[in-house]
N, C-alpha and C positions, 0 to 999 in steps of 0.2 A: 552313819554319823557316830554313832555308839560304840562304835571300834574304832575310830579314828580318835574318839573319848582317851577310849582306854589304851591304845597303845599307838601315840605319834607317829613310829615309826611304819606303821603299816599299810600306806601307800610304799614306800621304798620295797618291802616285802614283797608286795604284790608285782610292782613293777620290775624287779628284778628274776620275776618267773615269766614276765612277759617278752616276746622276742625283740622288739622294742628297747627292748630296758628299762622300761618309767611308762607310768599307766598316764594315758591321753587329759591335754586336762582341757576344760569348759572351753576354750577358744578353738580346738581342734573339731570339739563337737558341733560347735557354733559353724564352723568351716564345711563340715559334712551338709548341718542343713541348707546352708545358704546354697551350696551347689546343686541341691535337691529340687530347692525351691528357683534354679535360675534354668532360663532357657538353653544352656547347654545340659540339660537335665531330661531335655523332654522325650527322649524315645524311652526314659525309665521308665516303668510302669508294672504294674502287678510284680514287682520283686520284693522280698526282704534283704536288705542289705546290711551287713555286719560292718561295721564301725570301731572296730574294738583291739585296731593295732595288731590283731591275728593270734589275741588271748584264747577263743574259741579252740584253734587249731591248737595250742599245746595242755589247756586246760580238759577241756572233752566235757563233758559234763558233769554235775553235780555228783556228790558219794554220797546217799541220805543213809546209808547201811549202819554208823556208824554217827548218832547225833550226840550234837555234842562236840565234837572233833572236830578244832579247827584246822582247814587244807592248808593255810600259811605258816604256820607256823611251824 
């Protein structure tokens, strides 16, 4: 929330790295769980499932080498 404070534009930042183009918003998430939670859901089980528009795959993980340093901008 504290970056979103300080610089409005940085959901657009963010979504514009994502393959997407625009980071998912609360009604998409709400969409994941209800499918989760509905019985066409049911052979799910024991999985982690990633939600996140496929940010994972071109982001990789965290750079902590380097604190401090914001990756969006």
């Amino acid at each position: 929330m504290e970056a979103l404070k300080a610089d409005p534009d940085i959901l657009k930042k963010i979504g514009s790295r994502n393959p997407r183009g625009v980071v998912g918003s609360p009604s998409e998430a709400a969409d994941v769980m209800v499918f989760l939670s509905s019985k066409e859901s049911q052979l799910i089980n024991g999985q982690v499932l990633v939600a996140d528009g496929g940010w994972a795959l071109v982001a990789g993980t965290v750079d902590t080498s380097q604190p401090g340093k914001i990756w969006f901008e």
